[in-house]
C-alpha positions, 0 to 999 in steps of 0.5 A: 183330435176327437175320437170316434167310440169306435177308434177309441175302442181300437185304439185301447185295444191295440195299447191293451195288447202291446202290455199283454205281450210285454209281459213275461209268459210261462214257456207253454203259454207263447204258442199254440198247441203244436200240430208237429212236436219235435224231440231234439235228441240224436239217435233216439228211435223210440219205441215208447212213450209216455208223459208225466202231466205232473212235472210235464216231461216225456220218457220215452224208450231209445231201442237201439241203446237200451236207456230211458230219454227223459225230455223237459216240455217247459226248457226242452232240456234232455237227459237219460236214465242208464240201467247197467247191464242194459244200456250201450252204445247201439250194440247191446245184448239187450233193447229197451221196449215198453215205458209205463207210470204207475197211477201214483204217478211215482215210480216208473217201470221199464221192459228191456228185450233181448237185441235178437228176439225181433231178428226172424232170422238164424239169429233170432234168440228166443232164450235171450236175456229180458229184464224189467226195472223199477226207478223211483220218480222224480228222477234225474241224470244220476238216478238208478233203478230201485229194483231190477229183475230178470224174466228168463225164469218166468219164460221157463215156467210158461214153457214148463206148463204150456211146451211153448217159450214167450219171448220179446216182453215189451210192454207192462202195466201197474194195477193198484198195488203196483205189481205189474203185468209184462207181456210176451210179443213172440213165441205165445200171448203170454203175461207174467206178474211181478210184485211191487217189490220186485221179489216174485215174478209168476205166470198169470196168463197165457194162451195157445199160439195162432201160429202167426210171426208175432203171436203175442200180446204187444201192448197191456194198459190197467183201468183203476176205477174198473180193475181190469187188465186189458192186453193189446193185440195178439189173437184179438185186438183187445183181450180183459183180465178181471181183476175182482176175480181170484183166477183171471180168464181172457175176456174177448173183448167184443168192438163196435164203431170203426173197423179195427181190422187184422191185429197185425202190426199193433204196438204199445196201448196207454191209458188215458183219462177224458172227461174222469173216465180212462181210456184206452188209446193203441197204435196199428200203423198207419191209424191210432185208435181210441177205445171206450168201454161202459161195461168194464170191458166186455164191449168197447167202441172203437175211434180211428184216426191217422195222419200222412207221416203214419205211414212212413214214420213207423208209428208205435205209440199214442202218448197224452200231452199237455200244452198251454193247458190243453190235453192232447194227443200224440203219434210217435214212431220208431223209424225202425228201418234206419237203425241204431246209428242212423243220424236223425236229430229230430224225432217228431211227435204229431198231433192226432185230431178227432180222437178227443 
């Protein structure tokens, strides 16, 4: 039978394509980017969470058990890192809050809470054991924090100079020499340094409460090619800290674009690069923001976004993804109201539009 060019055409075609998928395929390259990106690990309830573009893992912070969840893209394998002291059942003294990576991409830093900072009740602990770890990338099922420290004596220093006690630290961030930043939630905006050795641990900002629930910072990301600091929440959505100056000041940062709105209810910020540039993306339930600044961060535009699940899935944190080669971008939440114990297997990351 004679082919048409046509039939011929399809017909290689439809051979070409039959090889194609007889070949052997990397793990990310057999499907699209996921619009849903589940995490299989019981009883997670992240509060944070950040990826690792070079060995393609998510670590995310388990609230209620105080450990780091440490999940493989490429076989979906999972396990965690125990820090003594810190880690339990659901039932501990203390909560683990904010993830970051250093911009080496080899040391990972972890904020760990007092259990009863959060509980606005007769039991809440303003006192409460904090604590900040240090483990040396990669890691594995046996790893241990290269350092740990705690940060009660910090908070007294803040209330020796201030008359006022920062509590509930939940989030930090590493500039260029790896000292970090840790900010306070409750009692004052309030940050505390760190070196990279973990040896000295000093008050490098605070200011004056607005007398509200949570009148801290809830989020702190560092931009390497400008050297500043940027908090998250609090008094002002964005508040920058020049690190070119001896005696960094808060610089309210002034917004343009989408309206933010009341800070109430911002979570974790990350720093993301686009196009070689860092961004900066946060969480205010039920929107995820993006923020862009030409000016080292006197001004930024701000980009909202949000999907259904944000409304009901306790969204903490935008987290950067990769998959079949292409940067994306995540919303997961915390599910705070369900507890430390309350069953859910899956915990699912949602893919965010219009924000790239």
């Amino acid at each position: 039978m004679k082919l048409g060019v046509t039939t011929t055409i399809v017909a290689l075609a439809a051979v070409a394509s039959t090889c194609l998928n007889a070949l052997p395929l990397p793990v990310q390259s057999r499907a699209a980017v996921p619009d849903v990106y589940n995490i299989d690990v019981t009883n997670l309830y992240p509060e944070d969470a950040v990826f690792d573009k070079a060995r393609n893992l998510f670590y995310q912070s388990n609230l209620w058990k105080g450990r780091v969840s440490v999940w493989n893209v490429n076989d979906g394998s999972h396990f965690n890192l125990l820090i003594p002291g810190v880690s339990s059942d659901g039932s501990g003294d203390q909560q683990m809050a904010g993830l970051s990576v250093n911009g080496a991409g080899n040391k990972l830093f972890a904020v760990a809470k007092n259990s009863a900072a959060f509980r606005f009740d007769s039991g809440q602990r303003p006192d409460g054991t904090d604590s900040f770890h240090r483990f040396n990338l990669p890691v594995n099922a046996n790893s241990a924090p290269a350092w740990s420290v705690g940060l009660n004596g910090v908070q007294t220093q803040f209330q020796q100079q201030t008359g006022t006690l920062p509590f509930g630290p939940v989030a930090s961030a590493q500039d260029g020499q790896d000292n970090s930043y840790v900010v306070f939630a409750l009692g004052m905006p309030a940050i505390a340094k760190v070196s990279a050795n973990g040896q000295s641990i000093t008050p490098f900002f605070s200011e004056e409460s607005n007398g509200s629930q949570r009148p801290g910072y809830t989020g702190v990301a560092y931009i390497p090619e400008d050297n500043v600091l940027v908090a998250f929440g609090g008094p002002r959505p964005l508040t920058a800290f020049d690190l070119n100056d001896p005696n960094p000041s808060g610089i309210a940062v002034q917004l343009t674009g989408d309206n933010f709105g009341s800070v109430d209810g911002s979570e974790k910020l990350h720093p993301i690069r686009v196009g070689g540039k860092t961004n900066l993306f946060g969480a205010k339930a039920p929107n995820a923001y993006r923020f862009q600044s030409n000016d080292r961060w006197r001004t930024a535009s701000v980009k909202s976004s949000t999907r259904s699940e944000f409304g009901s899935n306790s969204l903490t944190v935008v987290t950067e993804a990769n998959f079949n080669g292409q940067q994306e971008v995540y919303g997961g939440g915390a599910y705070f109201g369900e507890g430390a114990h309350g069953g859910r297997t899956q915990f699912p990351l949602y893919r965010i539009y219009n924000l790239l």
